[in-house]
SEPAKE-888746 format. One line per 5 residues: their letters; for each residue x, y, z of N, C-alpha, C. Coordinates in steps of 0.02 Angstrom, whole numbers, plus 50000, padded with zeros to 5 digits. Atoms other than C-alpha are relative to their C-alpha. Layout:
N
a = X/Y/Z/X/Y/Z/X/Y/Z | ... $
This chain:
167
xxxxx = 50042/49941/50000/50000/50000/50000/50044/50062/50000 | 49966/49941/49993/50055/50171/49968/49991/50056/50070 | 50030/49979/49939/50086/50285/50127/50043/50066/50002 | 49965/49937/49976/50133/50472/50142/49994/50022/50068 | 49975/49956/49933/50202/50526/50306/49975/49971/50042 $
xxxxx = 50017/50040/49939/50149/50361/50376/49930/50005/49993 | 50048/50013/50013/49980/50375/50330/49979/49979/49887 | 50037/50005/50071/49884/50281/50180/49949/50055/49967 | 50017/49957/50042/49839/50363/50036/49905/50021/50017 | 50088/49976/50004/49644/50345/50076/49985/50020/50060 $
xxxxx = 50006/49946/49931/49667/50417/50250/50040/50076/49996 | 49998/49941/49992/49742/50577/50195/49924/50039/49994 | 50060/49935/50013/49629/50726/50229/49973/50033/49919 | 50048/49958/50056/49519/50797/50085/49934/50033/50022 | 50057/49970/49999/49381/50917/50073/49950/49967/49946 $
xxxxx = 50051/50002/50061/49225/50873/49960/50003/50071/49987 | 50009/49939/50066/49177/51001/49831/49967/50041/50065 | 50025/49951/49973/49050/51071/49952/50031/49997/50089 | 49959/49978/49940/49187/51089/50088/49998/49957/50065 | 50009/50036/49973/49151/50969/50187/50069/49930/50028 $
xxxxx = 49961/50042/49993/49287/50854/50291/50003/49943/49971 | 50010/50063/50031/49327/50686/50207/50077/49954/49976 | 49925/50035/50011/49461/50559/50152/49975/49950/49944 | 50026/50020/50080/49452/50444/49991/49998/49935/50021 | 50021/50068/49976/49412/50276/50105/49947/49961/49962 $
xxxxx = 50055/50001/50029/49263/50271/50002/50046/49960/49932 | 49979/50024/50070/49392/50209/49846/50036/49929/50039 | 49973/50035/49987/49461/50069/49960/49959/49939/49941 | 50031/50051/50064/49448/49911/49832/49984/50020/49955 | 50000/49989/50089/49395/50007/49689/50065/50015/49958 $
xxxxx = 49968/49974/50061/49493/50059/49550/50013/50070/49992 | 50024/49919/49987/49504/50247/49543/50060/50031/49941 | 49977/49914/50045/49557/50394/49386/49998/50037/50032 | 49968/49936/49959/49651/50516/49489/50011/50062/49941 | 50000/49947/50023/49610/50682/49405/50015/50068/50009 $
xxxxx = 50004/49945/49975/49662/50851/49422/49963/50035/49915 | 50063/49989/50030/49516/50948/49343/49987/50088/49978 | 50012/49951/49997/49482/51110/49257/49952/50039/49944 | 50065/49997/50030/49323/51208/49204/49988/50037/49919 | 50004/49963/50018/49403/51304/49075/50068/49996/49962 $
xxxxx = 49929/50018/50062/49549/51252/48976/49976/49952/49948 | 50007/50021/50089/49554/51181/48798/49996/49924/50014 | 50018/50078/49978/49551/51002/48889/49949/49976/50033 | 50054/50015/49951/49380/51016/48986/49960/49974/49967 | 50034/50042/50017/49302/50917/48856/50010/49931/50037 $
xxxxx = 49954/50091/49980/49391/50751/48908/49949/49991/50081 | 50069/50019/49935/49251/50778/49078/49959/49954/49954 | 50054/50027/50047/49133/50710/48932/50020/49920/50011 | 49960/50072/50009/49257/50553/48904/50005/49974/50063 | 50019/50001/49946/49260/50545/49104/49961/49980/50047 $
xxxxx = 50072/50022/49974/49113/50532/49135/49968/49915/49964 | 50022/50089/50010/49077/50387/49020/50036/49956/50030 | 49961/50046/49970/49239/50304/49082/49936/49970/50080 | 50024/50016/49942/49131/50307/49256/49914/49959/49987 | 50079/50041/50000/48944/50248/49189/50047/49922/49977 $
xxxxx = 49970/50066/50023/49031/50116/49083/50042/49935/50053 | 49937/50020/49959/49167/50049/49234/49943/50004/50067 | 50030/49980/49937/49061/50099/49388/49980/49954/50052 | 50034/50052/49986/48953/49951/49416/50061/49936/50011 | 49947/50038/49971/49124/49848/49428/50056/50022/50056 $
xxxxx = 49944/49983/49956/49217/49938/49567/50038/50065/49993 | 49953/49949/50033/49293/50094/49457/49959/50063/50031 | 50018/49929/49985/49280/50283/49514/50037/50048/49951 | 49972/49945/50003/49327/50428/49421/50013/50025/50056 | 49992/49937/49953/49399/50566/49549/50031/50058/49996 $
xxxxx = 49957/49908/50024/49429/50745/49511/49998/50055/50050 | 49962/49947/49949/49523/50876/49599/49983/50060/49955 | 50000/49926/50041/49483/51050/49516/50080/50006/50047 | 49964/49982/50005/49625/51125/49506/50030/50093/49951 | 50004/49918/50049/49672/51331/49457/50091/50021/49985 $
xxxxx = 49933/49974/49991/49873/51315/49454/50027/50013/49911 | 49956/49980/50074/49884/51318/49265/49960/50062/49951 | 50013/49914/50051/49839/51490/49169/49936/50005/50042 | 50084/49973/49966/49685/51502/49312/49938/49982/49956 | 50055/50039/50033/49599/51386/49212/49927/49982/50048 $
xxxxx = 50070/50052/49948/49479/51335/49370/49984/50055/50054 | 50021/49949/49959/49432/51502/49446/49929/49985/50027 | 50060/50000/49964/49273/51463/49498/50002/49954/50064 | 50008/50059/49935/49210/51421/49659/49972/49952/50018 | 50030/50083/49989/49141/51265/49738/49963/49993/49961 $
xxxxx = 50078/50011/50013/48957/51296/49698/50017/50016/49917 | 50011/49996/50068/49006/51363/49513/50022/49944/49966 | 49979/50064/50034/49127/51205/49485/49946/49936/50017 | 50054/50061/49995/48981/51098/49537/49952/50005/49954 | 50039/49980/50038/48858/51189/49437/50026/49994/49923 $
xxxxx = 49973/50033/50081/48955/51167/49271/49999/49945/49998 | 49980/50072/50027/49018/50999/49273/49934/49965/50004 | 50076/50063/49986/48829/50919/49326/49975/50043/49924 | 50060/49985/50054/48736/51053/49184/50054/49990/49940 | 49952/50031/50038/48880/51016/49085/50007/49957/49940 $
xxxxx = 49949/50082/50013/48952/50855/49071/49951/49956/50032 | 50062/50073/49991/48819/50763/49168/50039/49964/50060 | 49941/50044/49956/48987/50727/49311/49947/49980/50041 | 50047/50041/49972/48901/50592/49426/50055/49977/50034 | 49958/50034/49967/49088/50534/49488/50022/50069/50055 $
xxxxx = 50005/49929/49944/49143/50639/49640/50072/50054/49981 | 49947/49937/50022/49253/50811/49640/50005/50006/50072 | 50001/49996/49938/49326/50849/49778/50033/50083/50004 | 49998/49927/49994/49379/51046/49831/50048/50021/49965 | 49938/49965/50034/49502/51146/49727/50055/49996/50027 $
xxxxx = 49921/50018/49980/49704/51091/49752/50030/50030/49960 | 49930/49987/50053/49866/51126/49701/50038/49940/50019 | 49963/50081/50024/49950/50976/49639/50064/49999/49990 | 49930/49988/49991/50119/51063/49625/50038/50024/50042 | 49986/49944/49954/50229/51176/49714/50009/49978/50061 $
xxxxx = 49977/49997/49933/50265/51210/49901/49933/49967/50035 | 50049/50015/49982/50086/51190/49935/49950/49937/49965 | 50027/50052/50029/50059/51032/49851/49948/49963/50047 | 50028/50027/49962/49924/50933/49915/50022/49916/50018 | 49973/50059/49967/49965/50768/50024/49984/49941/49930 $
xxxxx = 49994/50027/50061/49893/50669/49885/50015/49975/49930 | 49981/49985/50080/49950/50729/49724/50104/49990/50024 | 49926/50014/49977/50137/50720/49823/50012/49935/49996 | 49986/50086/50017/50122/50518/49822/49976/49989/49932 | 50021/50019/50055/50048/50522/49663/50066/50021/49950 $
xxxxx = 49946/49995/50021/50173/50615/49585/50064/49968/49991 | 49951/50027/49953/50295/50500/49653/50022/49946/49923 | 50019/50039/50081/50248/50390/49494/50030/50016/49947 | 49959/49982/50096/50326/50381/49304/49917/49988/49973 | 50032/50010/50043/50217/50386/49166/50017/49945/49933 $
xxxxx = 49965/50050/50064/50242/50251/49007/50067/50023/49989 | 49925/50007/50015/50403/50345/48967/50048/50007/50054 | 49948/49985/49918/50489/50353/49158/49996/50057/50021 | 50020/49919/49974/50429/50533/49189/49973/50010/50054 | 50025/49983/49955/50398/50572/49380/49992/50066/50011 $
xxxxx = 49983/49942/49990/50378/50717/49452/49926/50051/49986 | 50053/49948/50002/50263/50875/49433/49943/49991/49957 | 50054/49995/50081/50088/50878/49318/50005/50034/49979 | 49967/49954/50031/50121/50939/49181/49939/50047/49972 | 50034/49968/50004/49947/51015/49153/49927/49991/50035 $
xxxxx = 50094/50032/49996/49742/51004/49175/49988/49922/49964 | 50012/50075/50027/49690/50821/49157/50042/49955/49998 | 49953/50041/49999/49845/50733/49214/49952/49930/50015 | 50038/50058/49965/49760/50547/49249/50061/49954/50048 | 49945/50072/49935/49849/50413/49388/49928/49950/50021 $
xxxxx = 50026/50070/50003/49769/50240/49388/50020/49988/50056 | 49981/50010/49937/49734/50195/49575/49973/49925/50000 | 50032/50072/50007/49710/49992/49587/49977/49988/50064 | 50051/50033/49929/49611/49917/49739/50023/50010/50036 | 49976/49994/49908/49736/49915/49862/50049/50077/49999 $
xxxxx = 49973/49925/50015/49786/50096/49826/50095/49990/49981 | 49962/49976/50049/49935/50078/49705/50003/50023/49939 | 50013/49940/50063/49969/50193/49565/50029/49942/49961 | 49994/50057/50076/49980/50078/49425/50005/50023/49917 | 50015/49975/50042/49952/50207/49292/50006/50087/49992 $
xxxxx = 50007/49911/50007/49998/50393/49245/50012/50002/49931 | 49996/49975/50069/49934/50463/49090/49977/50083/50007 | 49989/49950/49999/49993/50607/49031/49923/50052/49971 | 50071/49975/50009/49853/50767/49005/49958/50006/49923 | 50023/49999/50076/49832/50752/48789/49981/49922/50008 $
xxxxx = 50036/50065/50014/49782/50566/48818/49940/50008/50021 | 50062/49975/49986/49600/50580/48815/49986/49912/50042 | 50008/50052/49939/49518/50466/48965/49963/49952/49960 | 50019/50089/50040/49443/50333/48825/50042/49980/49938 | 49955/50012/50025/49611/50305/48750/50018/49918/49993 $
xxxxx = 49994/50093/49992/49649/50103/48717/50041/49992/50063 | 49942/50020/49945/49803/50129/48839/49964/50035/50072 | 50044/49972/49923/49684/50207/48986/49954/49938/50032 | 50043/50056/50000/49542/50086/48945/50013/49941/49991 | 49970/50071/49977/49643/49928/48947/50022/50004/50063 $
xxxxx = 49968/49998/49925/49732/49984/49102/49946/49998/50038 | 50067/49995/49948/49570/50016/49198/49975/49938/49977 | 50032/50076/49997/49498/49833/49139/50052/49961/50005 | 49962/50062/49935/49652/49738/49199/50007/50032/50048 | 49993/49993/49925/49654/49834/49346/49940/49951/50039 $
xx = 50066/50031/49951/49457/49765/49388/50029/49937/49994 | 50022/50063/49989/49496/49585/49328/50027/49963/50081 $
């Protein structure tokens, strides 16, 4: 199991969207698309692709999970209630969001710091490099998967990885 600072990944602290205390215990055994999320860059279609990943996958164990995120050109300025209000009249999001992070930097969040921790297909750790980075979380919370943010989330190499993660 993965563990920052001595605690597992699904006992770090998180807020839900509507601010609310919480931790991602709720993904223990599933599958989980680690997203950082934004309402307003040239990639906020790929919510669309997202979202199906989660109707399609859902019913076997799989979660989308998206982090809004505003660290790249202030793509994700809006607040809770507006990033909730888009993505549902939207996109139709039905998988959960959890409160606006920063995924880089000094003030990285506890999460996105073990995630990071990860290569992508070509050995690349380290910082996201934009909106829509994905990380493939398997049952017992290891990162099994980082795709970079131009791979759209119903890519063959996303959507094979997420169905051998369930079998």
């Amino acid at each position: 199991m993965n563990y920052v600072g001595g605690m597992e990944i699904y006992d770090i602290p998180v807020r839900t969207l509507a601010g609310e205390p919480g931790d991602l215990s709720a993904l223990r055994g599933k599958v989980a698309l680690v997203v950082n999320v934004a309402s307003r860059c040239g990639l906020t279609p790929q919510y669309a692709g997202l979202e199906r990943l989660q109707e399609k996958y859902g019913a076997e164990g799989f979660s989308v999970v998206g982090f809004p995120c505003n660290q790249f050109m202030g793509q994700e300025p809006g607040t809770s209630e507006e990033i909730a209000t888009f993505c549902s009249a939207t996109y139709g999001v039905s998988f959960p969001l959890f409160e606006k992070i920063e995924v880089n930097g000094p003030d990285q969040h506890a999460v996105y710091r073990e995630l990071t921790q990860h290569a992508d297909a070509d050995g690349t750790a380290g910082d996201v490099q934009w909106n829509f980075e994905k990380f493939l979380v398997s049952r017992d919370g290891q990162v099994i998967g980082r795709f970079r943010p131009r791979t759209e989330p119903e890519d063959a190499t996303v959507t094979e990885a997420i169905e051998a993660a369930l079998r």
